[in-house]
C-alpha positions as CSV (number, residue, x, y, z in Angstrom):
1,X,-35.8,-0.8,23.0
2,X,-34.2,0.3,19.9
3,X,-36.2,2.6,16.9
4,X,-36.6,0.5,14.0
5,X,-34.1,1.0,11.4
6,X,-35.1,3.2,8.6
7,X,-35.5,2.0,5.1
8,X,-32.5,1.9,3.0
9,X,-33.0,2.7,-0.5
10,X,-30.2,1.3,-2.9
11,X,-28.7,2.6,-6.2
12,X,-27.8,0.2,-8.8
13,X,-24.6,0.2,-10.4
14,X,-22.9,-2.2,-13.0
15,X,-19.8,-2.7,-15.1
16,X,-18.8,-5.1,-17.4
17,X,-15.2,-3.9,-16.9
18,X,-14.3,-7.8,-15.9
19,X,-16.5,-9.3,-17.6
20,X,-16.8,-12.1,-18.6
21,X,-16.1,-13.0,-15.1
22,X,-13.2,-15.8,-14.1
23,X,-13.6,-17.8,-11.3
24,X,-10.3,-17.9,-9.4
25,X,-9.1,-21.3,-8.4
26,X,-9.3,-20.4,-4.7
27,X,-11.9,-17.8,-4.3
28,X,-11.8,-16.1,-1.1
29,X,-14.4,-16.6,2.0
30,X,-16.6,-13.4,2.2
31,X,-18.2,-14.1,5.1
32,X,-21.5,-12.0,4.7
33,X,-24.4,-11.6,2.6
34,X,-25.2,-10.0,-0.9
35,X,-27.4,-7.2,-0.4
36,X,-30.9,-7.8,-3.1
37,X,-31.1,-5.2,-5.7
38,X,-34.3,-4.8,-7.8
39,X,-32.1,-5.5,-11.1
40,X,-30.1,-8.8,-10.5
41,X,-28.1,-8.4,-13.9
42,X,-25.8,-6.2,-11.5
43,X,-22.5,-8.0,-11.7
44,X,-22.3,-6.4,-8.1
45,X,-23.3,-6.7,-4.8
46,X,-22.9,-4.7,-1.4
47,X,-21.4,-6.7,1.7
48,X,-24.3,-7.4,4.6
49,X,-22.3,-8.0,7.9
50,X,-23.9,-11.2,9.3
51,X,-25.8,-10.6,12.6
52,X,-22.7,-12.0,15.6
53,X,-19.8,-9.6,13.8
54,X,-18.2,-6.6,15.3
55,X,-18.5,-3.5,13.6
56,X,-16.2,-0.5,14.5
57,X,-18.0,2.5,13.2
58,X,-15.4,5.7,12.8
59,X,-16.8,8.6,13.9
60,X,-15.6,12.2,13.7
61,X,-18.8,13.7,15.5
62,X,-20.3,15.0,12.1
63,X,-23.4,14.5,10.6
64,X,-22.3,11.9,7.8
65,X,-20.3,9.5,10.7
66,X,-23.6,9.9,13.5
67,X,-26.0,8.8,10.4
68,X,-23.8,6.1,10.2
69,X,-24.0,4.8,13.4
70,X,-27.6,5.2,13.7
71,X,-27.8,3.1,10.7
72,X,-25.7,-0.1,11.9
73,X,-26.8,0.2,15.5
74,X,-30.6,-0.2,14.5
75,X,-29.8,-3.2,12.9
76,X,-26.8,-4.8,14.9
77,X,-25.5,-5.6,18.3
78,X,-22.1,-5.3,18.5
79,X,-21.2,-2.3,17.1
80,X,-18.9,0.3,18.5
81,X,-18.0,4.3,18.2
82,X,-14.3,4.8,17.1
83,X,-12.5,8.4,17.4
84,X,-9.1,9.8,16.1
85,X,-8.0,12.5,17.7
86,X,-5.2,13.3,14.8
87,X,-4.4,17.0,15.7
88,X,-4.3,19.5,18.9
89,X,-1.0,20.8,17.7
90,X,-0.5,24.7,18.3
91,X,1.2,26.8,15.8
92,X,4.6,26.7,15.0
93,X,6.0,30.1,17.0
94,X,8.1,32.1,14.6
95,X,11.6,31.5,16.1
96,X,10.9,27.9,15.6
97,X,10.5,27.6,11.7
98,X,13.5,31.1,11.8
99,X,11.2,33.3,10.1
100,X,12.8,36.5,10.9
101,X,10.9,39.6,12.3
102,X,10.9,42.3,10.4
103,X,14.3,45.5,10.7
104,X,10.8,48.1,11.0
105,X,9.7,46.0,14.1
106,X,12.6,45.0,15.3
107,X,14.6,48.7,15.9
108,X,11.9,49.2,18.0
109,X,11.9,47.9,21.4
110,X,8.6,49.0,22.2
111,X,6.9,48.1,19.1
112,X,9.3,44.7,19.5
113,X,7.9,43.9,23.0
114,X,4.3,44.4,21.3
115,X,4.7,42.2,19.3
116,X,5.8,39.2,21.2
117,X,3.1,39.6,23.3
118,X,0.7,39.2,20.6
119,X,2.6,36.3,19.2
120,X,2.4,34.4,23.0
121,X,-1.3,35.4,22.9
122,X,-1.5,33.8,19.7
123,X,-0.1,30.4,20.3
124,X,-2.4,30.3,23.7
125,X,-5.2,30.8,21.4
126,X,-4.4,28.5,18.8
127,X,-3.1,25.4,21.2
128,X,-7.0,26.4,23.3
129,X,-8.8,26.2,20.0
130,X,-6.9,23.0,18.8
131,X,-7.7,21.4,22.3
132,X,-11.2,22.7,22.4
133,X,-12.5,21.5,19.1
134,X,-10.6,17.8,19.3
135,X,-12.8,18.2,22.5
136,X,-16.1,19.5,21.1
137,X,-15.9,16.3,18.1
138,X,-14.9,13.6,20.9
139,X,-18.1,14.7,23.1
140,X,-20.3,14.9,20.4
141,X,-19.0,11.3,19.5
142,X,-19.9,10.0,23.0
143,X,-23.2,11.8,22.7
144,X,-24.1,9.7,20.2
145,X,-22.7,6.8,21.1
146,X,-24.9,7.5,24.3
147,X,-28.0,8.1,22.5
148,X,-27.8,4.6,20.9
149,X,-26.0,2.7,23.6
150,X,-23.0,1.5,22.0
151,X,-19.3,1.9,23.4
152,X,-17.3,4.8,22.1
153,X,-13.2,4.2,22.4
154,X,-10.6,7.5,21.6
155,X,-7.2,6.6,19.7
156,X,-4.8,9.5,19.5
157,X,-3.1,9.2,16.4
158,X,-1.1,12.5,16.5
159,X,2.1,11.3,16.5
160,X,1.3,8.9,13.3
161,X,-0.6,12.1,11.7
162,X,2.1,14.1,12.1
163,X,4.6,12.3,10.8
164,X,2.9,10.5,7.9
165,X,0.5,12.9,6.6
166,X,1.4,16.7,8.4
167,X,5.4,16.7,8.1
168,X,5.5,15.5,4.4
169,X,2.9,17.9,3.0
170,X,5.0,20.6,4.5
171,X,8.0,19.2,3.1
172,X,5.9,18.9,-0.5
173,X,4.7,22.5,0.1
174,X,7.7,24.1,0.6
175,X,9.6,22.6,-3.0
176,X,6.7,23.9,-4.9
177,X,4.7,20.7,-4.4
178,X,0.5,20.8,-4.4
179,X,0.5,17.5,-2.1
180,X,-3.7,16.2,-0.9
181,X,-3.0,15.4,2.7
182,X,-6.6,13.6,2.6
183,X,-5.6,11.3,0.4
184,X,-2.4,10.6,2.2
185,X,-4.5,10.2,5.9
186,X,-7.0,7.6,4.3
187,X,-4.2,5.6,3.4
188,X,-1.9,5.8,6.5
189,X,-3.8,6.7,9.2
190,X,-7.9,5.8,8.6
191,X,-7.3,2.9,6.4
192,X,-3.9,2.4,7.9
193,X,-2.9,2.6,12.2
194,X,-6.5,2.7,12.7
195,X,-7.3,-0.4,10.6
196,X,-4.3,-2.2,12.0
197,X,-5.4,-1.2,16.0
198,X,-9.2,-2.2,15.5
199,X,-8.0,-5.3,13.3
200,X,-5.8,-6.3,17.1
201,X,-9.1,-5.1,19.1
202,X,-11.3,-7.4,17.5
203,X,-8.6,-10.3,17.5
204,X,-8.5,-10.2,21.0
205,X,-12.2,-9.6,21.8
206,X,-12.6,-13.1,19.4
207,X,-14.6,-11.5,17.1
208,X,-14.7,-14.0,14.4
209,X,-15.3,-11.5,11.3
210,X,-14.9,-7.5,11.8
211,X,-15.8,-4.2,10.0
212,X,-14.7,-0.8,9.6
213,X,-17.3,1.6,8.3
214,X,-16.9,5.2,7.6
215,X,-18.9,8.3,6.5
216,X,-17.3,7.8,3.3
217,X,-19.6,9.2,0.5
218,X,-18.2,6.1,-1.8
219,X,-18.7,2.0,-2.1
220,X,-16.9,-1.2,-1.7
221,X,-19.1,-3.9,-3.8
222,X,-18.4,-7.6,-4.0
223,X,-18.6,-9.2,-7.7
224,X,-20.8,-11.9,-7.4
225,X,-19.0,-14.4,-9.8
226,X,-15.1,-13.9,-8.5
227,X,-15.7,-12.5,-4.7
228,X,-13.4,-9.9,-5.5
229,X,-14.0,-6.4,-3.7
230,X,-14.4,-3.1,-5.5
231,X,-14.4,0.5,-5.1
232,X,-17.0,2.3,-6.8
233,X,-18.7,5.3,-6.6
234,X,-21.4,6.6,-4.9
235,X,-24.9,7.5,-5.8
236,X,-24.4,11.3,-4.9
237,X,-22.4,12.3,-8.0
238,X,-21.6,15.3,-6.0
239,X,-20.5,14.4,-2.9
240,X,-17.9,11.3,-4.8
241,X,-15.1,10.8,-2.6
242,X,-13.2,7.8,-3.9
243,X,-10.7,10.3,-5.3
244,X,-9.8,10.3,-1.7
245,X,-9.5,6.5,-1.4
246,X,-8.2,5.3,-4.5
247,X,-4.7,4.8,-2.7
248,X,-5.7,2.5,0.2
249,X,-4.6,-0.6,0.2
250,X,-6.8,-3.2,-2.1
251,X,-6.5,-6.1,0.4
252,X,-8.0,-3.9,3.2
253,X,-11.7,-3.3,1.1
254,X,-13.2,-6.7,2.1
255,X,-13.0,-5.3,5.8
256,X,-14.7,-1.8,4.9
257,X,-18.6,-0.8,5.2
258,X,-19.3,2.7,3.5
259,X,-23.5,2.9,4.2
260,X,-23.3,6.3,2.8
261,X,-22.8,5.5,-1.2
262,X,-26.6,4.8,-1.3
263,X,-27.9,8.5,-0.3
264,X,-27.4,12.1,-1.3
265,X,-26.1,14.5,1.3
266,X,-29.6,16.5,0.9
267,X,-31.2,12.7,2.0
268,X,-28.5,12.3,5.0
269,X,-29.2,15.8,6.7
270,X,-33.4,15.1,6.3
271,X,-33.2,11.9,7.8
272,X,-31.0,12.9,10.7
273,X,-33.4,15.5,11.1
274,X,-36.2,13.5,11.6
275,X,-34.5,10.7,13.4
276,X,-33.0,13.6,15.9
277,X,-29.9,12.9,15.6
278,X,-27.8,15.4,18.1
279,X,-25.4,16.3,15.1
280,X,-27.7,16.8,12.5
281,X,-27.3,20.6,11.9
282,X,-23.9,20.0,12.6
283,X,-22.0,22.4,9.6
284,X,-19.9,20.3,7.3
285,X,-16.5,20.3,8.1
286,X,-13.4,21.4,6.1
287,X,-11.5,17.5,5.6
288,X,-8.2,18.9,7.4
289,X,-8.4,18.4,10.7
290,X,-5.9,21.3,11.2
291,X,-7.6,23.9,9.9
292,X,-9.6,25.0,12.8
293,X,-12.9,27.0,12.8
294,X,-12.3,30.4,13.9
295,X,-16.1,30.3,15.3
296,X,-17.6,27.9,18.2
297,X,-19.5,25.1,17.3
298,X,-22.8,26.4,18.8
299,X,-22.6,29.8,16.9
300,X,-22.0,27.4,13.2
301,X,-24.6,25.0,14.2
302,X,-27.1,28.0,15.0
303,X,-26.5,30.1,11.7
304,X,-27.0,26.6,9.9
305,X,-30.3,25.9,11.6
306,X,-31.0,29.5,10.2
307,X,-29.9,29.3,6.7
308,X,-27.2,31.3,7.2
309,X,-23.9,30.0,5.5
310,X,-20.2,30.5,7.1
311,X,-17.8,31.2,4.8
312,X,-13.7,31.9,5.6
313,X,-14.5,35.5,4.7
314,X,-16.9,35.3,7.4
315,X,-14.3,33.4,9.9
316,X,-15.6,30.0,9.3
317,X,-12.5,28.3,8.8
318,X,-9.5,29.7,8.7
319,X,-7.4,30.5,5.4
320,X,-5.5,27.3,4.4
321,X,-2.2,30.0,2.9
322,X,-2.7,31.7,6.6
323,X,-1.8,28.5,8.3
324,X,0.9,27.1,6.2
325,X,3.0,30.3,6.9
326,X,3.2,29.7,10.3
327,X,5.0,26.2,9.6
328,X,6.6,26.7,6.5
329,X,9.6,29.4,6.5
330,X,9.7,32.7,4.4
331,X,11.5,32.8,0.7
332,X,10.5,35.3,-0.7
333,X,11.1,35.0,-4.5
334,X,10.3,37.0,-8.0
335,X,7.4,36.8,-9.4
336,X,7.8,36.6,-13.8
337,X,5.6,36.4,-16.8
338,X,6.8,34.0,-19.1
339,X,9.3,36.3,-20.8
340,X,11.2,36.8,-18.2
341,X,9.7,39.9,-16.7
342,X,9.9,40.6,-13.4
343,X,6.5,41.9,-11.8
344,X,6.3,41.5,-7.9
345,X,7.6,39.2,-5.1
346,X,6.1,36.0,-3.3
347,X,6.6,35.0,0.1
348,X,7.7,31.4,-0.9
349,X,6.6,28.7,-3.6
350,X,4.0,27.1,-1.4
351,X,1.9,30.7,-1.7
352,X,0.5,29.9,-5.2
353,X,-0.9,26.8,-7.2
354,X,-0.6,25.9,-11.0
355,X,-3.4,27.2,-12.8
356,X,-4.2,29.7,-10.0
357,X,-5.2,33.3,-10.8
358,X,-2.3,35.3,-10.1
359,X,-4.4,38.6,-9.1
360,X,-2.7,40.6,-11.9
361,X,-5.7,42.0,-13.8
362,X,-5.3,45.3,-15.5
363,X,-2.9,47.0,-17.7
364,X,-0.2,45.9,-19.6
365,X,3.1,44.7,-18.5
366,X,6.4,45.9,-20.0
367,X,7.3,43.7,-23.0
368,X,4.1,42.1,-23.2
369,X,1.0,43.0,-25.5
370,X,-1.4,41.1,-23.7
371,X,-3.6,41.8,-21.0
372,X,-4.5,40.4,-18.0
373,X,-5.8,38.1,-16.4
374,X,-2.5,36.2,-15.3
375,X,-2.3,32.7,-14.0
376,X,0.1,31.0,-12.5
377,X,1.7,28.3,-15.4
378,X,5.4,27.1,-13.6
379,X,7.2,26.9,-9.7
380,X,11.0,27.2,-10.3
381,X,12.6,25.5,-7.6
382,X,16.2,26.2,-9.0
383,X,15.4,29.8,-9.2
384,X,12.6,30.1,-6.5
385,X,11.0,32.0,-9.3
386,X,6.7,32.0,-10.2
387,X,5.8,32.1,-13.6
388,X,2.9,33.6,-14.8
389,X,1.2,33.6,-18.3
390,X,-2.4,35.3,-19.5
391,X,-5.4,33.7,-20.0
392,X,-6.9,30.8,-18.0
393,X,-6.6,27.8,-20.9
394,X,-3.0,29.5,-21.8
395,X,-0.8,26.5,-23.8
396,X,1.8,26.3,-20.5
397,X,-1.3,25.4,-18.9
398,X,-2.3,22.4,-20.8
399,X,-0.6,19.0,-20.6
400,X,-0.6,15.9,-23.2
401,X,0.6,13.1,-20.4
402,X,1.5,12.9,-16.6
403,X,3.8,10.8,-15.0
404,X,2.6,9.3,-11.5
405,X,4.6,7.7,-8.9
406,X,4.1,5.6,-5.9
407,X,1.0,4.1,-7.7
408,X,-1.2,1.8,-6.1
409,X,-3.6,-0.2,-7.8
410,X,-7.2,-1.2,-6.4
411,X,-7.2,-4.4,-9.2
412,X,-5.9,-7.7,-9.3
413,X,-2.0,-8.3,-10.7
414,X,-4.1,-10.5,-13.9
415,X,-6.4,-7.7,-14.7
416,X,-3.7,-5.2,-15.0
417,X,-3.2,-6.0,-18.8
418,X,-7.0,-5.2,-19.3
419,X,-6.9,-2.3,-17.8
420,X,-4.4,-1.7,-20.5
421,X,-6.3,-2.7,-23.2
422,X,-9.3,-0.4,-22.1
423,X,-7.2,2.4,-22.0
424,X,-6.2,2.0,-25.6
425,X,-10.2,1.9,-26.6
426,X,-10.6,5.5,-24.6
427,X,-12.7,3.4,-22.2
428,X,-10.4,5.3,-18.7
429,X,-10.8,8.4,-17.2
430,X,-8.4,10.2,-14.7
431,X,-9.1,12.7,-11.8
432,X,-6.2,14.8,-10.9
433,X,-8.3,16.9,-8.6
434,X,-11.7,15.7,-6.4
435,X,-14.7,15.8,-8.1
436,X,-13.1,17.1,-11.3
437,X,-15.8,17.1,-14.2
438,X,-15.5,16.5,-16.8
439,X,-12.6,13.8,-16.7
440,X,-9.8,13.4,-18.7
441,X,-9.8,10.5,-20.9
442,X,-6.9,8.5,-21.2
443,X,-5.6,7.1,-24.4
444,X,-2.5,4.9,-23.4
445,X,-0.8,3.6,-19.9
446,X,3.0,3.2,-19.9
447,X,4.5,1.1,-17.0
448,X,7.7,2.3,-16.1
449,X,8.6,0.3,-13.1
450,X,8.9,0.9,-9.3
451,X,5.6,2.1,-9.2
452,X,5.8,4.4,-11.8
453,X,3.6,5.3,-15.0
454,X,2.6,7.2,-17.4
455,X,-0.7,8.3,-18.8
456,X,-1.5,9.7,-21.8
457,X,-4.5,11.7,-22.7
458,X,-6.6,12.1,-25.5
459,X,-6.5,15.8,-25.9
460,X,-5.1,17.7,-23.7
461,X,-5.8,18.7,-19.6
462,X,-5.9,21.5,-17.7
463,X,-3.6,22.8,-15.1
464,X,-2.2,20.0,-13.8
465,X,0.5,20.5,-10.8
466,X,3.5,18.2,-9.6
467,X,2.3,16.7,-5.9
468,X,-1.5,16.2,-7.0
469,X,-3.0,12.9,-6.8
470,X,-4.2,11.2,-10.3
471,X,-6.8,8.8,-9.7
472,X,-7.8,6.2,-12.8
473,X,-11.3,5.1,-13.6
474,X,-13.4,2.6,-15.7
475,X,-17.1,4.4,-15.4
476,X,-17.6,4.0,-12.2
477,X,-14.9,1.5,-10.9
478,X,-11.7,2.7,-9.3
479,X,-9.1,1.3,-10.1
480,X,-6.1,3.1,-8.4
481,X,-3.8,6.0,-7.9
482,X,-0.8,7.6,-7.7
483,X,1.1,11.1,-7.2
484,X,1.8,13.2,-10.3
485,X,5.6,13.3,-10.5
486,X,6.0,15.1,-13.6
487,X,3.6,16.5,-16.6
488,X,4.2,17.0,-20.7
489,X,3.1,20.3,-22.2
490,X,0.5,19.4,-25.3
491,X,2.7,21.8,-27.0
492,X,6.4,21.5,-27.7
493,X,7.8,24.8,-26.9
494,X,8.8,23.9,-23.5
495,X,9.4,27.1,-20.7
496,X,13.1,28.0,-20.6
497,X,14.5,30.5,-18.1
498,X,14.7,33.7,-19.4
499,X,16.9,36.3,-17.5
500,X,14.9,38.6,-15.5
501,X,14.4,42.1,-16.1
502,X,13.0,44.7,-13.5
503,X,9.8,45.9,-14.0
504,X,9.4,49.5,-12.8
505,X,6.2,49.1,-11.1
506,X,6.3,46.1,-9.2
507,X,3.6,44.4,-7.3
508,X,3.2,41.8,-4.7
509,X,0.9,38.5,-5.0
């Protein structure tokens, strides 16, 4: 016999961005029910699976997915454990991506067969710890599965990971790009394959409505009046990740559960506690499945239990520039302040970010009165050249507009115009990273066509970079995304290339 499901405890949320409502001529068939709320003015409500459906719960053997599961599976019958196995890859070995070895290393044939010893060790290592922690998430999965006695099916999606989210973020990387690859799998891969497969699963089971349901910290609502579905933030401020979802596809909503919008992580990891789920001290993990902790589960799990926190000084995860060097070939390239001079080398453009701190932080450089800190204000591609200016809120670091592309919106075709109009009242905001606070407000949208447009801000935003995702809100509605194409400096004296001259002491980022 089951345990009885815990309480749920709801968070109220309300907009009057579509308001007042409009009854569409043929309103869609939500088959469920509207969840109560203690304030019925809510122009919202959250979908309630009705008892015969088929839920496909997609689990990633973390805390947030298991809580999940617990949650349906105490209420409903047919529900089912879903996991992606996305990534097992090794790393790239160096003759593969032509990264040459170095003249010091490779006059020496001694020192030379050294080394490719440790470079075979190295790939063992990482294709074992690829294969061992796809491993370690997949039988947690089926533990809890077992635990609540519900089926648990494995997909492997690599191939579809690799080349729609993996292969283009190296491709963005390596021109200078600062691509989200989270964004990019909810879309293709969560929200995409997988939706597609489970959609065919419950087709032929003859299921006669289906859900997907996630550990998503965010919430699909269904206005009351129209029977449209939304996207909306969660309760836990802090743990918002619509930004990663603004981009999936608006007719694919009506199918989603995301239980998790109506707790705070602090409330997840207490309740798993006391329900005893098996993954409730389970550390968080990093989003990107390919970054692989550099510890074992067991040892994370046990310094969590303690208190103790695992950082990627402390070999928690491995560091994200670590990784993509073994994929994305050596350039190395000039570092230069903003007048042209030339103070140290990088290894390619993918090594630093816009508005990154550049490490240069005493004494002055040649030609320059100011003193450091330096940040990181332009990526040359033409040049392969990093530009670097002092002082964090610098004006080369501060932008007036951005221009997205491949924009996708999460409203109706008719309500685009409104959106419009809000944004010319200063009532839309824009994230152009994840949890970014406070939020840019937007003072005009420009449609250029072919899924192109332009926002402008009121005021001006800070360090924004080409390949990051801009994500457009009304309070707490989201109402799509695209990727940032292009930005406009709030001030008119644009960076031209200066020719470079050699500073005597040069350093390396």
């Amino acid at each position: 016999m089951r345990n009885p499901r815990p309480r749920i405890y709801r968070s109220v949320f309300g907009s009057d961005l579509f308001l007042p409502p409009v009854l569409p001529r043929n309103p869609p068939q939500v088959r469920c029910q509207f969840a109560r709320y203690s304030n019925d003015s809510s122009p919202y409500a959250d979908p309630v699976p009705s008892p015969d459906d088929s839920i496909f719960v997609a689990m990633s053997g973390g805390v947030d997915s298991s809580f999940v599961a617990h949650l349906l599976a105490n209420k409903y019958t047919n529900v089912t454990g879903v996991y992606m196995a996305n990534w097992t890859q090794p790393r790239t070995p160096r003759h593969e991506i032509k990264r040459p070895i170095s003249h010091r290393i490779s006059k020496n044939l001694e020192r030379l067969r050294q080394y490719l010893e440790e470079e075979e060790q190295r790939n063992k290592e990482s294709m074992e710890t690829g294969a061992s922690c796809t491993e370690t998430e997949w039988n947690d999965v089926c533990g809890v599965c077992q635990d609540l006695q519900i089926p648990a099916i494995r997909i492997n999606l690599e191939k579809e990971y690799w080349t729609e989210v993996f292969q283009p973020m190296i491709d963005r990387y390596s021109i200078g790009r600062t691509p989200n690859p989270d964004v990019d799998c909810n879309r293709y891969i969560k929200f995409g394959k997988l939706y597609d497969l489970i959609e065919n699963t419950a087709n032929q089971q003859g299921a006669s409505k289906w859900w997907l349901a996630t550990g998503h910290y965010a919430r699909t609502a269904i206005h009351k009046e129209t029977g449209r579905t939304r996207l909306l933030k969660p309760k836990d401020q802090t743990k918002d990740q619509t930004f990663y979802l603004a981009t999936v596809l608006r007719s694919r909503l009506h199918n989603v559960l995301f239980p998790m919008h109506q707790y705070t992580k602090k409330e997840v990891r207490e309740l798993a506690i006391k329900m005893k789920i098996r993954t409730a001290y389970k550390p968080d993990s990093q989003g990107l499945c390919f970054v692989q902790p550099t510890v074992s589960a067991k040892a994370a799990e046990q310094a969590f239990r303690e208190g103790r926190k695992i950082s990627s000084s402390t070999s928690g995860y491995r560091h994200f520039r670590d990784f993509l060097s073994e994929y994305i070939p050596e350039k190395e390239g000039n570092i230069v302040t903003y007048k042209g001079v030339v103070v140290g080398k990088h290894p390619g453009l993918w090594s630093a970010t816009i508005g990154q701190r550049n490490g240069i932080t005493t004494g002055k450089i040649k030609g320059h009165e100011e003193d450091g800190p330096w940040y990181v204000i332009e990526k040359r591609q033409e040049t392969n050249e990093i530009v670097i200016a002092p002082g964090r809120n610098n004006q080369w670091l501060l932008s007036s507009a951005m221009t997205c592309t491949e924009w996708s919106w999460l409203v109706d075709d008719e309500k685009i115009s409104e959106v419009y109009e809000l944004a010319k009242h200063g009532q839309l905001t824009v994230r152009c990273r994840p949890l970014q606070n406070p939020m840019i407000t937007i003072k005009q949208i420009e449609d250029l066509g072919n899924g192109n447009i332009r926002l402008e801000f009121i005021g001006s935003a800070h360090g924004i970079a080409q390949g990051q995702y801009g994500v457009l809100y009304h309070r707490d509605i989201v109402l799509g995304g695209g990727r940032t194409e292009s930005i406009e400096l709030a001030y008119r004296e644009n960076l031209q290339p200066v020719e470079t001259e050699q500073e005597p002491h040069s350093r390396v980022a």
